[in-house]
VOGU-3710 file (C-alpha; in Angstrom, 3 decimals, decimal comma):
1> xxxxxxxxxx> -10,387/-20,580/25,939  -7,116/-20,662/23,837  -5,475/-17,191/22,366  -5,759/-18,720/18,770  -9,437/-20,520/19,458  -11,223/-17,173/20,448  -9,834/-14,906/17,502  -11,309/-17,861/15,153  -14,812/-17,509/17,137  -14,622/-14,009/16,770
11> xxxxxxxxxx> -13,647/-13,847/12,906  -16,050/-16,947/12,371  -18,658/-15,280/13,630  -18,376/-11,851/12,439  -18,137/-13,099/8,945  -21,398/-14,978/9,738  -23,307/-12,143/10,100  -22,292/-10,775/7,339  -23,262/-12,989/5,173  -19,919/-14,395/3,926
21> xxxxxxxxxx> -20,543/-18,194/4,587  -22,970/-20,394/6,424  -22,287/-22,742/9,644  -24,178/-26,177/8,477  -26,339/-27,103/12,113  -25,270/-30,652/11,862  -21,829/-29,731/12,630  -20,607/-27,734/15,194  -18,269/-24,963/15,035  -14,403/-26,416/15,511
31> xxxxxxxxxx> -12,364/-23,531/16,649  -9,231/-25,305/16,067  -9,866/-25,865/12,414  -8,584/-23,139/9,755  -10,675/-20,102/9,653  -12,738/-20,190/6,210  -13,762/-17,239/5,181  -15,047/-16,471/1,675  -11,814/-16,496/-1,056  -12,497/-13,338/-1,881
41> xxxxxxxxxx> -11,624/-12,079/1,381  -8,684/-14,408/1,990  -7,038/-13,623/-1,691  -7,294/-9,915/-0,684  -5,555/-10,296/2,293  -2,693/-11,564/1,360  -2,146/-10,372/-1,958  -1,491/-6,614/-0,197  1,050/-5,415/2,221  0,298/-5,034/6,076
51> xxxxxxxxxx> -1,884/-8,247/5,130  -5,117/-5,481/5,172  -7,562/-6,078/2,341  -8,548/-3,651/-0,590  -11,429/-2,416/-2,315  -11,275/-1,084/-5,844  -12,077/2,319/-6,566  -13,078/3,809/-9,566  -14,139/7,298/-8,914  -12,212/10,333/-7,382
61> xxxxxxxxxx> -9,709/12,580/-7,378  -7,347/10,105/-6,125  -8,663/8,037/-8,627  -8,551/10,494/-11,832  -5,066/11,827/-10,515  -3,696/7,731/-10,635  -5,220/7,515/-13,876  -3,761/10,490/-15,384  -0,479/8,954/-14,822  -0,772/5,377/-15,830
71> xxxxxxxxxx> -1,042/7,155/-19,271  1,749/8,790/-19,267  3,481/5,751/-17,386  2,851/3,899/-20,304  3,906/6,704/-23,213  7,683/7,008/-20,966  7,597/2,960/-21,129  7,761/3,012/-24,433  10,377/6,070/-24,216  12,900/4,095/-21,723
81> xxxxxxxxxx> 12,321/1,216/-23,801  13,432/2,965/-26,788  16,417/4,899/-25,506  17,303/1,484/-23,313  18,103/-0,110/-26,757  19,774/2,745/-28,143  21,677/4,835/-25,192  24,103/7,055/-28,419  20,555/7,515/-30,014  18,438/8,840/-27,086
91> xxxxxxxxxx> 18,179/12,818/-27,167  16,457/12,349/-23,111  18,607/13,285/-20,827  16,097/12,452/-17,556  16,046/8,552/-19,325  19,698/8,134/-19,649  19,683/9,363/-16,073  17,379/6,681/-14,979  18,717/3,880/-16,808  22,046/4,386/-15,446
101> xxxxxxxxxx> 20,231/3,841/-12,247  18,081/1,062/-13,619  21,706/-0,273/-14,524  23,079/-0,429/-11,128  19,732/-2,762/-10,712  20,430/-5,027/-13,247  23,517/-5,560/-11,880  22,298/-6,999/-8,579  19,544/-9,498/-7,221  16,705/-9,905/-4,678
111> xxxxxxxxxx> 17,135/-7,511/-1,989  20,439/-5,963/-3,143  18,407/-4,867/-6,470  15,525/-3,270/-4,560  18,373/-1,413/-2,033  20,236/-0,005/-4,820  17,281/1,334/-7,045  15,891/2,721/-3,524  18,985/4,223/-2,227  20,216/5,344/-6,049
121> xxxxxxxxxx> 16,883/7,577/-6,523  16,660/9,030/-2,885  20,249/10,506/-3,938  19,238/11,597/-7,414  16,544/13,776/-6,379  16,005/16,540/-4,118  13,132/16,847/-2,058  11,102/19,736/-3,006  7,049/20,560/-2,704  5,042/20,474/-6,121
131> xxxxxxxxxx> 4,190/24,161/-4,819  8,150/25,325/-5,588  8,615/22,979/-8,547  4,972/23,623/-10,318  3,293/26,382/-8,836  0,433/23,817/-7,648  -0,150/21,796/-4,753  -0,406/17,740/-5,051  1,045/17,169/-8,780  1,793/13,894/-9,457
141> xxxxxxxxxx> 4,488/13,585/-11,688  6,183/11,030/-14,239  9,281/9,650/-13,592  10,853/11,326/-16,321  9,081/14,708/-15,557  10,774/14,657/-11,844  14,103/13,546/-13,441  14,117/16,106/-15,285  13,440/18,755/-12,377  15,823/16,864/-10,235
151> xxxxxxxxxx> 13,053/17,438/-7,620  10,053/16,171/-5,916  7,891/14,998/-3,095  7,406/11,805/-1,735  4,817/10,145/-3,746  7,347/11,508/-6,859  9,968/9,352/-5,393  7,466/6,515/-4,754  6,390/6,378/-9,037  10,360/6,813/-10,235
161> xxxxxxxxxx> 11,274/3,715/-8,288  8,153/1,744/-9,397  9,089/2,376/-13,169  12,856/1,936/-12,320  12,692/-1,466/-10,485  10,196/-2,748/-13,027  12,678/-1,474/-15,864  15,185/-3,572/-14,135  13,152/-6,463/-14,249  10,972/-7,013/-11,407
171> xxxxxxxxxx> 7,716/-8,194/-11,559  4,670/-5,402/-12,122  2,231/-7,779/-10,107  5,166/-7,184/-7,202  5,087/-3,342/-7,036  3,109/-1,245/-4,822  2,855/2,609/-4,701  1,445/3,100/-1,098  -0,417/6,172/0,093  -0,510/6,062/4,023
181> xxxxxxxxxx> -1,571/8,544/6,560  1,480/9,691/8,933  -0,470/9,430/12,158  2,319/11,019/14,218  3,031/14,394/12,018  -0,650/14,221/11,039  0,210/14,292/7,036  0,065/11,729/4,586  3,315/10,001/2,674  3,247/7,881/-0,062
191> xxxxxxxxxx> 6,137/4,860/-0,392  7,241/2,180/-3,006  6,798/-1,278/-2,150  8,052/-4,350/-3,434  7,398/-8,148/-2,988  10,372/-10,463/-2,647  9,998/-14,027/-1,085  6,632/-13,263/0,325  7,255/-10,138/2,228  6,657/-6,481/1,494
201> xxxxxxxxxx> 9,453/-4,706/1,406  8,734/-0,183/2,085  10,770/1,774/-0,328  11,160/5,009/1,791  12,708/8,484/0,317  12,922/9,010/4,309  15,279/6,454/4,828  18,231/4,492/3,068  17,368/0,994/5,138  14,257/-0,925/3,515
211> xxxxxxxxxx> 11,729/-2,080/6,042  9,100/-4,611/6,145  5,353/-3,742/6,334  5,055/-5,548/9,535  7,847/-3,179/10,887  6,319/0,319/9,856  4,719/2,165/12,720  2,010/4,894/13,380  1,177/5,206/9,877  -2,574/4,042/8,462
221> xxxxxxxxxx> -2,612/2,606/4,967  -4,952/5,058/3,160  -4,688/3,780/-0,786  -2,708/0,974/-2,807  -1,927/1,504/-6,574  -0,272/-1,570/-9,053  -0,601/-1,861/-12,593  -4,389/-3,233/-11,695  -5,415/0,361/-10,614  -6,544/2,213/-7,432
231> xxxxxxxxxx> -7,676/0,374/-4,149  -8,655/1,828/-0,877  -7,825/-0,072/2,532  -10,635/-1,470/4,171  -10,565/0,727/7,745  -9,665/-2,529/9,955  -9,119/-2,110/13,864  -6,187/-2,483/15,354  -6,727/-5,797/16,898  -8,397/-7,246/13,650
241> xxxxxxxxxx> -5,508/-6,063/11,532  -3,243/-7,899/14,374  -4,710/-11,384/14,430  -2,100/-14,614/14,455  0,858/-11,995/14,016  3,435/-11,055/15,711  3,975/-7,495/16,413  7,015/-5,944/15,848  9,328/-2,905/17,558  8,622/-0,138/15,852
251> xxxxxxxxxx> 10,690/1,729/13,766  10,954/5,204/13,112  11,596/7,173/9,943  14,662/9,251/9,510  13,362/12,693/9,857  13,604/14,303/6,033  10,813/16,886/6,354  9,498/15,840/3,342  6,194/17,450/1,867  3,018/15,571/1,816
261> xxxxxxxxxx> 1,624/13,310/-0,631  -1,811/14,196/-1,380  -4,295/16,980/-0,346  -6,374/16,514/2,356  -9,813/17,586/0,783  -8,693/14,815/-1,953  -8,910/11,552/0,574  -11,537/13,349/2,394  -14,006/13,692/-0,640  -13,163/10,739/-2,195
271> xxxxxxxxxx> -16,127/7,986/-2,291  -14,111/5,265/-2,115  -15,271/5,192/1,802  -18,319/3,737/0,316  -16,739/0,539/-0,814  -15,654/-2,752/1,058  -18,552/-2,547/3,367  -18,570/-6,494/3,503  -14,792/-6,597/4,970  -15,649/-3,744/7,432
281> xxxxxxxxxx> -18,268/-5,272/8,453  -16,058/-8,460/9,624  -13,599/-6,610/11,483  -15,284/-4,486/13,256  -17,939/-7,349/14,306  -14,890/-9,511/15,226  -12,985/-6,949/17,001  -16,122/-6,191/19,334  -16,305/-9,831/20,036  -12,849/-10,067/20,545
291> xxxxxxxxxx> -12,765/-7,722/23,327  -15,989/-9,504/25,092  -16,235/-12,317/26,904  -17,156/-15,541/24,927  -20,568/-15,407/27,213  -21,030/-12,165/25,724  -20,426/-13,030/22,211  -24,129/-12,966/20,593  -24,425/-9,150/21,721  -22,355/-7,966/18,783
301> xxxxxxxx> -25,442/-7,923/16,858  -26,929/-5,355/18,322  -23,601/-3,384/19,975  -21,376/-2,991/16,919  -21,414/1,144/15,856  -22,998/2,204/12,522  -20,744/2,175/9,313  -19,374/5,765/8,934
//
């Protein structure tokens, strides 16, 4: 059986027994027809980077910490708006500082925009923990709060170029702020991403050089953030995640020692884990009966491990 033909058995089937569609008896199973799984699931996919779908959360300190800042997100909107249309008039020095850098942005298109904004605010800040700048462990801080320090962490980087580039006119539905566990240092890093043409592009305080999703190694997507809110990955195996793509060399970050993003005992108590049981329930049923063989395939009902 075909490469292509068994992942669609496998995905077909998983998503089956979970209750996402129905296989009509009068007509068998064509494994070289598109995969149809529920549009739910298929919108999901795509609409996020590392093509891994999302489930909203709404409770948490991830949560409560994400929507502490969209308020004041929205109060330094207004600000940069404000000072944007009168630069003699603005008495902010951190919002003069980022609209000359939203400047160099407006200056430039597509990928050269993204490259300048990234590479313009990985300069103008100094990476420092929230311990030395605040006296506290995982702040999250406003754009113009970190500007105004000159200093922060990653995930401080991550928010200033999300309000720059969207400043300079890129599209809010084609931001990201990405929260992904660092699987090789064993701490989590949070990056900037932004949509152009299709792909996801990884805004990195690590690194100068933007990278695609597909190209960003031995991290784990924990949490994505956009102007919709909080969403938690769904926990997708390795060769679920990998279907009908090609896999790419990896490439490693420019070591930066920069702090971490977010406490531990934040992800770990967060009950987000609750949520997209319906997606994990297709992956992981499709990855076991990807690794049988096809005569093996109806035992998946009763091998697949308990949710955890």
């Amino acid at each position: 059986m075909g490469y292509f033909s068994r992942q669609r058995i496998a995905c077909a089937a998983a998503a089956v027994a979970c209750g996402l569609f129905s296989i009509n008896p009068a007509n068998a199973f064509d494994p070289a027809a598109p995969l149809q799984l529920g549009a739910q699931v298929r919108s999901l996919v795509a609409a996020e980077p590392f093509g891994l779908a999302a489930s909203p959360v709404n409770t948490g300190p991830v949560h409560d910490k994400w929507s502490a800042l969209t308020r004041k997100l929205d109060d330094e909107r207004v600000q940069l708006a404000l000072c944007d249309g009168d630069r003699d008039g603005c008495v902010s020095d951190p919002a003069l500082q980022l609209l000359a850098i939203v400047d160099l942005g407006r200056a430039r298109k597509g990928r050269a925009r993204l490259g300048e904004i990234n590479r313009a605010i990985n300069l103008a800040i100094r990476a420092s923990s929230d311990l030395a700048e605040y006296g506290e462990t995982d702040v999250w801080s406003s754009p113009l709060a970190t500007f105004a320090h000159g200093a922060g962490d990653c995930e401080d980087y991550a928010i200033a170029k999300v309000a720059a580039l969207r400043q300079a006119g890129v599209r809010p539905e084609d931001l990201r702020i990405i929260i992904m566990r660092d699987v090789f240092h064993g701490e989590d890093h949070a990056v900037a991403a932004a949509r152009l043409d299709g792909h996801w592009l990884m805004l990195d305080n690590r690194r100068m050089a933007m990278i695609e999703d597909a190209d960003l190694r031995n991290f784990q997507p924990l949490f994505v953030m956009d102007e919709t809110g909080l969403s938690r990955y769904v926990d997708l195996p390795l060769e679920a995640r990998g279907f009908e793509r090609e896999v790419a060399p990896a490439v490693a970050a420019e070591p930066a020692g920069q702090p971490s993003v977010i406490a531990a005992s934040n992800l770990a108590a967060d009950p987000s884990r609750n949520h997209g049981r319906v997606l994990q329930c297709i992956a992981r049923l499709a990855n076991f009966i990807w690794r049988k063989d096809d005569s093996t395939n109806l035992l998946f009902l009763i091998s697949v491990r308990p949710f955890h």
